[in-house]
N, C-alpha and C positions, 0 to 999 in steps of 0.2 A: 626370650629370643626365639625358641624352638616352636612357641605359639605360632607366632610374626612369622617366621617363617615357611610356614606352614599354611596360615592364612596367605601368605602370598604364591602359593603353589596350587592351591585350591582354585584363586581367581585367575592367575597362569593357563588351568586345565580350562578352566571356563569359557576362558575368553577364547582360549585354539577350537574348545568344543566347538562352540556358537561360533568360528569363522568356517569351522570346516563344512557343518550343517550347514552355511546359508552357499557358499561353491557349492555341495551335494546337490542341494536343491535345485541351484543355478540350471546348473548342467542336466540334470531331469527336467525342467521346463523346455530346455530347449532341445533336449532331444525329441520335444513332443512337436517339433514346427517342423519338418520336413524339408529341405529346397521345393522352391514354387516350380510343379510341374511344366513341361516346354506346351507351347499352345498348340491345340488345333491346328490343320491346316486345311483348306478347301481352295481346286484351283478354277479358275472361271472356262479355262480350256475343258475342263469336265462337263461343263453345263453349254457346253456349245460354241463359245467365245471365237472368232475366226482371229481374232488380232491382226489384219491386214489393213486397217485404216479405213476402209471403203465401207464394210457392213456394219449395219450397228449393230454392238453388243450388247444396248441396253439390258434386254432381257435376262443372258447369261449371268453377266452379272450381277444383276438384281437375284438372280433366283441362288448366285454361290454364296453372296450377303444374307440372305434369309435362312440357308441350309446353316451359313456355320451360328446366326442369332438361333438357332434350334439347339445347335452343337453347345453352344453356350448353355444355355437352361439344361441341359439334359446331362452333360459333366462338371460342370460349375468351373469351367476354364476359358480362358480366354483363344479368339480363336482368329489364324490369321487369315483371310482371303487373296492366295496369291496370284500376282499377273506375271505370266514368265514372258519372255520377250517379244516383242511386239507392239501392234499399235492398237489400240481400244478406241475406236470412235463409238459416241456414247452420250445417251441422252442424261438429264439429269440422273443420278443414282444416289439411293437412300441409307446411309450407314446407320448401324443398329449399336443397341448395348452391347458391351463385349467382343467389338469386330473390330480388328484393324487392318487396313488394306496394305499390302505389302506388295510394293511394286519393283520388282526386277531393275537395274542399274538399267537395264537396255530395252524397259519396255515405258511405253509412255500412254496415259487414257488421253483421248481428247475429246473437249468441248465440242457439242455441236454446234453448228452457228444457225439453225432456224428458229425462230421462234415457236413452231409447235415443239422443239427439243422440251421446251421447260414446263413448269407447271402453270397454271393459269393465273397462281397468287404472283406478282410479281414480288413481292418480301422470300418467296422461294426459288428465286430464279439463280442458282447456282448449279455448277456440274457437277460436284461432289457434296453433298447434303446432311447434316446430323443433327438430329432434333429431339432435344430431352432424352438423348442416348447416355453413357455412363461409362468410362473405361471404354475411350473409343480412340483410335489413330490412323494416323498414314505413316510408311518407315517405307524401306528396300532399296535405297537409291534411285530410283527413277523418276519419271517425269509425268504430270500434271500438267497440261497444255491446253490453254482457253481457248486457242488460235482467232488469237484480237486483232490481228490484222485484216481477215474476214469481215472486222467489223466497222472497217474504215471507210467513208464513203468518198471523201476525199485528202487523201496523203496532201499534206505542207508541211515545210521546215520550220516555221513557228508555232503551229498548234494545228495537229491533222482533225478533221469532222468527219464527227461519227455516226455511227448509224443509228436511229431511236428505235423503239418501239412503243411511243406515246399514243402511236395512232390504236394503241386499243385503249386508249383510256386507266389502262393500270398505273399509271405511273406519269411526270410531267418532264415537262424539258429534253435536255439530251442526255441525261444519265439513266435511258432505261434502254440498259444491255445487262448480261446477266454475268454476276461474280463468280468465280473460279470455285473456292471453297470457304464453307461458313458451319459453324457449330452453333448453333443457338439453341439456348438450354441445356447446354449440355457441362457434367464435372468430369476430373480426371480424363484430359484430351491429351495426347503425344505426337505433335506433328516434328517427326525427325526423321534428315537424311533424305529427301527427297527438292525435288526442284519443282517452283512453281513458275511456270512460262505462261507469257502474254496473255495476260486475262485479259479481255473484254472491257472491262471494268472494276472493282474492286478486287483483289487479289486472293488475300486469307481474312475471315472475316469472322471473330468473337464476339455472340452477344449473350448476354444474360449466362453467360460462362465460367465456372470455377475450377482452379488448379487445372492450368492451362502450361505445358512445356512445349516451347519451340526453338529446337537446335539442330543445325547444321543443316541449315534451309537456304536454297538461294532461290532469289525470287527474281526476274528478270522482265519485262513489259516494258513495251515501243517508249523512246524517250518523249517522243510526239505526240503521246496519246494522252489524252486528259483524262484523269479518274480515275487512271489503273493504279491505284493508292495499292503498297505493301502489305503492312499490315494494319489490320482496324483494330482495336480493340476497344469493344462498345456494351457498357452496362456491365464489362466481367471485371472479377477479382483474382487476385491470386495468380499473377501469370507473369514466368519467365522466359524471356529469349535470347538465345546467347548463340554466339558462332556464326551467324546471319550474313548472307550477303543481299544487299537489295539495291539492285539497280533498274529503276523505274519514273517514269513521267508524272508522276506525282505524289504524294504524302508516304514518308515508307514505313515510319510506324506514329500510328493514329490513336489514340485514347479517344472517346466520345463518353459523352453523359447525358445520353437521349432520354430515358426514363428510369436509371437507375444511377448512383455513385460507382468511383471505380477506383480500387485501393490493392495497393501491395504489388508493383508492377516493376517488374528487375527486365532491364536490359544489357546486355555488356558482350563486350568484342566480338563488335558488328563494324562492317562496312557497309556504305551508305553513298548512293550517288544519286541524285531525283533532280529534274527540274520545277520542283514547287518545293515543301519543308523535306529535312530529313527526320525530323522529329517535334511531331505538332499536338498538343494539348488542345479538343476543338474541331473543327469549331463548336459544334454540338456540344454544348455546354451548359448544360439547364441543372446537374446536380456535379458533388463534389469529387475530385481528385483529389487524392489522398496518397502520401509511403509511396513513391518512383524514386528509382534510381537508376542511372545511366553511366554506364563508365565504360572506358576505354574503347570507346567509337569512333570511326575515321569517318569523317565525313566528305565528299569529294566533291566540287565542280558543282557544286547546289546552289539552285536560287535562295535558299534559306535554311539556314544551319540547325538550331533549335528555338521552338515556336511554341509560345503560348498565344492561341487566339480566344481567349475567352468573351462569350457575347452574348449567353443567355440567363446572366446571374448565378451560375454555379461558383461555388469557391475555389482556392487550388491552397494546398500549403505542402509542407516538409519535403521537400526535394531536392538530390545531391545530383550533381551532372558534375563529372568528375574523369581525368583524364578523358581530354578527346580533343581529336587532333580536326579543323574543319577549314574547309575551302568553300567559299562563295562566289557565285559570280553574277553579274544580271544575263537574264534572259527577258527575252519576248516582254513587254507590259500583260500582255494575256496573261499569262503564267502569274499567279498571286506570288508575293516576294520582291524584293530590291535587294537583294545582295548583302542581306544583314545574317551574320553571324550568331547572334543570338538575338529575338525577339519576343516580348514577353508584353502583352498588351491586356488591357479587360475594357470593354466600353460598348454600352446599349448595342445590339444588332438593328434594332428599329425601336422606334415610338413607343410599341408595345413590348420590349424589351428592360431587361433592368443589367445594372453593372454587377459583376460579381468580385470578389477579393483573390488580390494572391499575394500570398506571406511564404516565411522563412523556405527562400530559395537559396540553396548553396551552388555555386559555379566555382569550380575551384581547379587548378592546373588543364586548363584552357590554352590552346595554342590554334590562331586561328589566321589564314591570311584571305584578304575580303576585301570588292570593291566598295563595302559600303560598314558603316558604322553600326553599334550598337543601337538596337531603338527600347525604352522601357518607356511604353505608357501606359499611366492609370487614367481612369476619368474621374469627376465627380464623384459619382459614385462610387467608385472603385477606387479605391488607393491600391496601388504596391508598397508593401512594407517586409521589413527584412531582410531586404538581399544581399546575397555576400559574394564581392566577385576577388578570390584570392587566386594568388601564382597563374596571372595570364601574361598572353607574351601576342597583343594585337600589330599584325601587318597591315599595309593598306595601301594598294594601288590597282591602275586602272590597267585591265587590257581585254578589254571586250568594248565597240564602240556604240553602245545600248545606251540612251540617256540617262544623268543622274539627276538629281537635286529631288526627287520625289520623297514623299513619305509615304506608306501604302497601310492602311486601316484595312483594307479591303480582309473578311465581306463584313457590308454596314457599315456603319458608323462616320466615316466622313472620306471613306474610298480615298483615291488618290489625292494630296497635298504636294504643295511645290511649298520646299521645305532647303534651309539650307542645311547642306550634309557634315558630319561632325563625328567623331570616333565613341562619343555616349550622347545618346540622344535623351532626356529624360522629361517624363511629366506626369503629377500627380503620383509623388514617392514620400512615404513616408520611412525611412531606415535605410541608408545604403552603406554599406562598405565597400572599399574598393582600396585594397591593400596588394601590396608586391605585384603591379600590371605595368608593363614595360608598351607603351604602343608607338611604333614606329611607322611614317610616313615617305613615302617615295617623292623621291625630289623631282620627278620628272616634270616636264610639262605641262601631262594629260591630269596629273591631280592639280586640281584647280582649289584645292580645301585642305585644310591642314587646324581646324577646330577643336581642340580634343573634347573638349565639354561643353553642351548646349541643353542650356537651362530651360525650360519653361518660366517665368518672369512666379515666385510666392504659389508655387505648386510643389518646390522641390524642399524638404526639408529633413532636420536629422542624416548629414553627411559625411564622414571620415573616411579621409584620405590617408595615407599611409604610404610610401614609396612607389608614386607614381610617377611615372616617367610618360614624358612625349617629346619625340625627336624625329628630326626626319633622315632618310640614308639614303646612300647613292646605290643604286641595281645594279 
């Protein structure tokens, strides 16, 4: 017994040895990491900067961006470029590794609106620039201003026309104005805490981009204006946005798959109000989407709630959209959209075109009131398979006097249809679920449709229902 217990005092000391040594150690490793020193600072008022609006500061700027990318290599910290109050008119400028512009709550850069502002490439035609930079941002409160209403040539209440710059042959149609802000090539990006106002055209713009964070941004651009899309995010990975408000005339957060896949994309508690999608997969869709998730988004007064326009044969799958509150309404026929609260499509863009797949979609605690119905179509080539619509709670009435009965493919594939209108609109599905959806219909006059489900005719198969309801109620 005095053995035994002795052997068990032995592995007693051992075992406190061995926990105290590996704490001892602990805590000498980490004594060895310091707190991450505060950054750099350099302000562009130093390098000349007038901030009155009128002169430009290109230069100063460019030259306190370049000082602190020196500041950087030569202390190995990050370094901020500050703008104190004021107004910065300003031709393109080029952000570096290691720089983040740090813009004052009261100061604001603006966009200049000439075309010699930009560079001659037009794929570079942004006010704010970063290219195969590394540990790069914008933060301070302040404002980023494209001043896109300069670039109006003529103001309408249905879709304002804009100004090109085709006639140098860089670029075709009337999408050539220059984007607000873009990172392309670039890792580890921080766009927080600043305002982006009326771009021109495209807004914040990620390409070929990883580990990307964008919080507590509001992005705001003419409702009128075509193209000033929110956010892009094109060819990058790894990118979260949270906190968001965007309200803008067109797409407010965009995924594209131009030349590369795009995977691991977190959205959540965001506000959303756009006269085209609030959230569109697309069209630019030639490689895969992969891991998105969306939750707790409001979306308001949009021609289109959440949108897959798939049309160049890229695939989509594993995606949760989850808690999100959406309002639709019709606008203009101009504007791509019918008033559908979720839209989930794949089908040829042209001839030369092929369909691409989209599987295991989750929709789930979905609350949405909308003049127009659910549309899921696949084509031929393209089946939808998997998707799962749980805990929704669909409204449905009219009060905007914009025509209905349309189905809108648009762009490609068979553009506008005169279609009759129905609360699920469905074709070419393989798997659906559609459990605990309550959808309620307005008894009024002006809804002329009261369909809950419309079939495509031996395109629709593999379907369970589950406690589904359709009823109509008095306003």
């Amino acid at each position: 017994m005095f053995q035994l217990q002795l052997l068990l005092s032995i592995l007693t000391l051992s075992v406190t040895t061995q926990s105290y040594s590996s704490t001892s150690q602990l805590s000498i490793l980490q004594s060895h990491h310091p707190p991450k020193p505060n950054p750099l600072s350099i302000s562009v008022t130093g390098f000349g900067a007038a901030g009155d609006g009128v002169k430009y500061d290109t230069v100063p700027i460019q030259k306190a961006i370049n000082a602190c990318l020196s500041a950087v290599s030569k202390h190995r910290r990050q370094c901020h470029v500050i703008f104190p109050p004021g107004k910065y008119l300003t031709a393109t400028i080029f952000l570096k590794s290691g720089v983040v512009l740090d813009i004052h709550r009261k100061a604001t850069i603006l966009g200049g609106p000439k075309l010699e502002d930009y560079p001659k490439e037009q794929s570079r035609w942004y006010v704010v620039l970063a290219e195969d930079a590394v540990d790069v941002g914008i933060i301070g409160g302040g404002e980023i201003n494209g001043q896109g209403l300069k670039f109006v040539q003529r103001f309408d209440e249905k879709k304002n026309v804009m100004v090109s710059w085709n006639h140098t042959g860089a670029c075709l149609g009337d999408e050539c104005r220059p984007r607000l802000v873009g990172f392309i090539g670039c890792r580890n990006v921080k766009v927080s805490d600043v305002r982006l106002i009326q771009p021109a055209y495209w807004c914040l713009h990620l390409v070929r981009t990883d580990k990307t964070s964008i919080h507590d941004v509001t992005i705001h651009g003419n409702f009128n204006s075509p193209n000033n899309d929110g956010i892009d995010i094109e060819d990058s990975n790894n990118t979260v946005i949270t906190r968001c408000s965007i309200n803008t005339g067109d797409d407010a957060i965009c995924p594209k798959s131009s030349t590369g896949p795009v995977y691991n994309l977190t959205a959540t508690d965001c506000w959303i109000r756009t006269k085209s999608s609030a959230i569109k997969l697309g069209s630019a869709s030639f490689y895969t989407f992969k891991n998105f998730l969306f939750d707790n988004i409001t979306i308001v007064e949009s021609h289109r709630g959440l949108a897959l326009q798939i049309r160049d044969g890229g695939n989509v799958s594993d995606m949760t959209f989850s808690n999100i509150n959406i309002s639709t309404r019709y606008y203009h026929p101009s504007w791509w959209g019918r008033a559908e609260p979720i839209y989930v499509t794949t089908c040829p863009r042209d001839a030369g075109s092929k369909a691409g797949s989209i599987s295991n979609l989750l929709f789930v605690n979905i609350t949405a009131t909308s003049e127009n119905g659910i549309f899921l179509s696949g084509s031929g080539g393209g089946i939808l398979s998997n998707l799962k619509f749980i805990n929704m709670n669909l409204m449905y009435k009219r009060w905007t006097k914009f025509p209905d009965g349309l189905v809108d493919y648009r762009p490609g594939c068979q553009e506008l249809v005169k279609h009759q209108t129905a609360g699920f609109m469905m074709e070419h599905i393989d798997g659906l679920v559609v459990e605990n959806v309550v959808m309620k219909w307005s008894n009024d006059e002006s809804m002329r449709w009261n369909n809950p489900l419309d079939f495509r005719p031996s395109t629709v198969n593999n379907i369970s229902l589950l406690n589904f309801y359709s009823r109509s109620y008095q306003q």
